[in-house]
C-alpha positions in Angstrom: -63.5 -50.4 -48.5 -62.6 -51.0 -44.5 -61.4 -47.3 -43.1 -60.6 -46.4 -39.4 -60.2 -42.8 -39.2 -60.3 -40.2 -42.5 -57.9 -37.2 -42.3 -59.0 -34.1 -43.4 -58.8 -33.5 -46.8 -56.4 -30.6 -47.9 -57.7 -27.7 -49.8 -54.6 -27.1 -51.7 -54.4 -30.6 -53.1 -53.6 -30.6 -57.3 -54.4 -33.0 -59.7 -50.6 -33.7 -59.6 -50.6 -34.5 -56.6 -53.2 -36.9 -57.2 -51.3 -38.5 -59.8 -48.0 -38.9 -58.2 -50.2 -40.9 -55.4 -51.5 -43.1 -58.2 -48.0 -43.3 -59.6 -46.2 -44.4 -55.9 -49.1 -47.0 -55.0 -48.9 -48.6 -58.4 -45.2 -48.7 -58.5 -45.2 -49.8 -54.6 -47.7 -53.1 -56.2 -45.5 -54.0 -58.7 -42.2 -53.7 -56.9 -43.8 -55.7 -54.2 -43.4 -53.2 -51.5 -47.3 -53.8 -51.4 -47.5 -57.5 -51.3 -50.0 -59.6 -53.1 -53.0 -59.4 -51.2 -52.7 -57.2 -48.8 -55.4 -55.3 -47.6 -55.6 -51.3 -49.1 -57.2 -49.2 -46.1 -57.8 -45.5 -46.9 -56.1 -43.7 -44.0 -53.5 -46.4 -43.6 -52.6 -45.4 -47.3 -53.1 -41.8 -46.6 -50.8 -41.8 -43.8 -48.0 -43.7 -46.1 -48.4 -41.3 -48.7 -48.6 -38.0 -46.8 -51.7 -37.2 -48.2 -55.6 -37.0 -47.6 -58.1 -39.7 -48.4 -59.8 -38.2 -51.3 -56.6 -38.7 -53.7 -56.3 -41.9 -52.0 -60.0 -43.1 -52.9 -59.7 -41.5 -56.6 -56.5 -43.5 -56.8 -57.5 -47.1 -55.9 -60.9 -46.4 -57.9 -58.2 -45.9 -60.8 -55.9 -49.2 -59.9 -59.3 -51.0 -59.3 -60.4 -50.4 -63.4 -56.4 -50.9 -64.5 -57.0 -54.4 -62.3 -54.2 -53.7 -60.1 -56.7 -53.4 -57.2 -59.2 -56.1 -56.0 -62.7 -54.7 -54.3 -65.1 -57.2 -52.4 -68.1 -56.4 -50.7 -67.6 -56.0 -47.1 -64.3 -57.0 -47.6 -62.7 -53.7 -48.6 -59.7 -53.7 -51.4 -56.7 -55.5 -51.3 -53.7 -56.0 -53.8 -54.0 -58.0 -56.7 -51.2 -60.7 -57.0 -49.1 -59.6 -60.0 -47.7 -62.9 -61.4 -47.7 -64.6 -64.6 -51.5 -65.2 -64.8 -52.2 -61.6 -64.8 -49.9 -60.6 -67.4 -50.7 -63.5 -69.3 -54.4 -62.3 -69.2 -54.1 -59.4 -70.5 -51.9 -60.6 -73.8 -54.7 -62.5 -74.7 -57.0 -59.6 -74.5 -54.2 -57.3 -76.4 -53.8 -60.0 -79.0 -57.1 -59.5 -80.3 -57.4 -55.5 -79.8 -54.0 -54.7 -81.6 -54.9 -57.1 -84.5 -58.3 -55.5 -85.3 -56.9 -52.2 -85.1 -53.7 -52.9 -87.3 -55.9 -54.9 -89.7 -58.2 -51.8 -89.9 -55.1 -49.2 -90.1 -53.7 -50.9 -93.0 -57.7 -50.3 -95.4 -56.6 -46.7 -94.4 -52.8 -46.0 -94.9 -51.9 -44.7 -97.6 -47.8 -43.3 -98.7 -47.7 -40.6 -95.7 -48.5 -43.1 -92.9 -46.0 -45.6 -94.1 -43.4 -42.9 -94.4 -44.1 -41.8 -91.2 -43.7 -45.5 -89.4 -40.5 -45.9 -91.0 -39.0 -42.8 -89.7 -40.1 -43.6 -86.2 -38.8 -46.8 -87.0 -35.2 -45.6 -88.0 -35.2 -43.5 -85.0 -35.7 -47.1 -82.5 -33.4 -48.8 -84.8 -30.6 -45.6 -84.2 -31.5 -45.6 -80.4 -30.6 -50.0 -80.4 -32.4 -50.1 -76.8 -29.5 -48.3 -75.4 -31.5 -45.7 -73.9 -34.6 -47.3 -72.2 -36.8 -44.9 -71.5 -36.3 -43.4 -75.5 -37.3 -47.0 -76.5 -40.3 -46.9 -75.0 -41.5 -43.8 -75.6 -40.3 -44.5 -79.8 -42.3 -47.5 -79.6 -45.1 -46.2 -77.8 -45.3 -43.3 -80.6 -45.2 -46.2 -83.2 -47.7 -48.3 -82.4 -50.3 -45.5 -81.6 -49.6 -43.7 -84.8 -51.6 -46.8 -86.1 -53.9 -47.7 -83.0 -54.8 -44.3 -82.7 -56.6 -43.7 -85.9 -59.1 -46.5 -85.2 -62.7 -45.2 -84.8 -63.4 -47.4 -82.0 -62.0 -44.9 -79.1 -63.2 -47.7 -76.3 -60.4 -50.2 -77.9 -58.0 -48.1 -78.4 -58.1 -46.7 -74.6 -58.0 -50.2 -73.9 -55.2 -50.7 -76.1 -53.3 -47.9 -73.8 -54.5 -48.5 -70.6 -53.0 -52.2 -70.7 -49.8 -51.0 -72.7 -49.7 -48.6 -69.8 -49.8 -51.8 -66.9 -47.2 -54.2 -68.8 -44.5 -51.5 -69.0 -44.9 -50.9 -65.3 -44.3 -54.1 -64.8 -41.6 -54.9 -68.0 -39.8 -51.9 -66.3 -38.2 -54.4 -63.5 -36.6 -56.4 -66.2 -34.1 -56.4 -68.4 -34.8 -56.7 -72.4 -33.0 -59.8 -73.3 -31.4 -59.9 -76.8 -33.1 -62.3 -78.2 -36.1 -59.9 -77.6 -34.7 -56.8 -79.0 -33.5 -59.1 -81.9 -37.2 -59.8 -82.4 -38.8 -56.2 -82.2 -37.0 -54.7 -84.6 -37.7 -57.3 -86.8 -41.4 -58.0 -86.0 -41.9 -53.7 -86.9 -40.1 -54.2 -90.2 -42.4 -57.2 -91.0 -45.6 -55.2 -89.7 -44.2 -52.1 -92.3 -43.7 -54.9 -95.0 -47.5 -56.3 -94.3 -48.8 -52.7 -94.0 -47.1 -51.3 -97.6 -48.4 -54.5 -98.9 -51.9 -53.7 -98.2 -51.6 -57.7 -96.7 -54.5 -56.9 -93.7 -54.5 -60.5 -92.5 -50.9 -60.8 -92.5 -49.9 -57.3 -90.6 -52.8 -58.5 -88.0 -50.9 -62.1 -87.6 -47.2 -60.3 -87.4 -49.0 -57.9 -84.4 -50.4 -60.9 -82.7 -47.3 -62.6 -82.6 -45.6 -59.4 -81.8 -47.5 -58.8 -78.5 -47.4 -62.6 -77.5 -43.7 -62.6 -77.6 -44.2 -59.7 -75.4 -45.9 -61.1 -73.0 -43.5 -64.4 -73.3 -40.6 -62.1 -72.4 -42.0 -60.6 -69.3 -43.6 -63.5 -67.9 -39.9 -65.8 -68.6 -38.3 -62.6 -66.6 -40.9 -62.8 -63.7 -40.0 -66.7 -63.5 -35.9 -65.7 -64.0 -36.2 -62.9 -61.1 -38.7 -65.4 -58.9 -35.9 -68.0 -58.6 -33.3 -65.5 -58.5 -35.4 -64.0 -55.3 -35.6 -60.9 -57.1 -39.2 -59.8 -57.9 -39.1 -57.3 -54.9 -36.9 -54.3 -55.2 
């Protein structure tokens, strides 16, 4: 990583602090404020952020695992170009994670765990997508109630970690109708398949579930493209 001069690091520095730098630089590369490819020097960053270098470091080192940051040797980090390949990169990889884990969720749920996705369920159907940020946090709590009980704890970080990247970018767009349409049906099909004890078919409804997902984000990074939108 190419530096020029380090400022002193800051005693009273919190681990929020460090987390809200995390937070801007990542925002800052998906709104494009940090263009694709640009080169990430420490103090340059530290001086942007009104911070020291250690939160800074700790921060691409995060970005760098979550792939939103490129590191070559003697080349230092630069920004990873958030397009359609990257998104469409990681779908692939979810399709397979979130079909193992629901196939494995649904040899273990019993009455209780299908009660309990239905009222979740009832609560994103209530909300209709009207209030965004409810949505996601509804579906989030939905999907982890089964992803979460999976004793693999390496997929299921993984699971989060890129569910985590695709709504930092999905937060740009709009949800289109046809979309919403489609989630609510998809989860009533994947509580259908799950009640049914149907392992194969609750993994095929999840598969198709995250790759019209990824279809939807990757159509509204094209729409915004021509439109001249994908910076804010």
């Amino acid at each position: 990583m190419s530096e020029v001069t380090d400022i002193p690091d800051k005693p009273e520095e919190t681990l929020e602090q460090h987390g809200s730098v995390y937070e801007m630089i990542r925002e800052d590369i998906v709104s494009g404020r940090l263009e694709p490819n640009e080169r990430l020097k420490v103090a340059d960053l530290a001086e942007r952020y009104q911070t020291s270098t250690n939160p800074i470091r700790e921060a691409l080192q995060q970005l760098r695992g979550e792939g939103f940051v490129l590191m070559e040797p003697n080349r230092g980090a630069r920004v990873r170009p958030i397009d359609a390949d990257f998104v469409r990169d990681i779908i692939e990889i979810e399709m397979l994670i979130e079909a193992a884990l629901t196939r494995w969720f649904v040899s273990i749920a019993g009455d209780s765990d299908i009660d309990e996705l239905e009222a979740i369920q009832a609560e994103i159907e209530a909300n209709n997508f009207t209030d965004r940020t409810r949505h996601g946090i509804l579906d989030t709590r939905f999907h982890q109630f089964i992803y979460d009980r999976h004793y693999n704890r390496h997929a299921a970080e993984l699971w989060w970690k890129h569910r985590e990247i695709l709504r930092a970018i999905s937060r740009r767009f709009p949800t289109s109708l046809s979309r919403r349409v489609s989630v609510l049906r998809e989860h009533r099909e994947l509580i259908a398949c799950i009640r049914a004890q149907d392992a194969e078919a609750a993994a095929a409804v999840v598969a198709r579930h995250v790759e019209g997902s990824g279809r939807h984000i990757i159509e509204q990074m094209g729409v915004a493209q021509r439109n001249g939108t994908t910076r804010r």
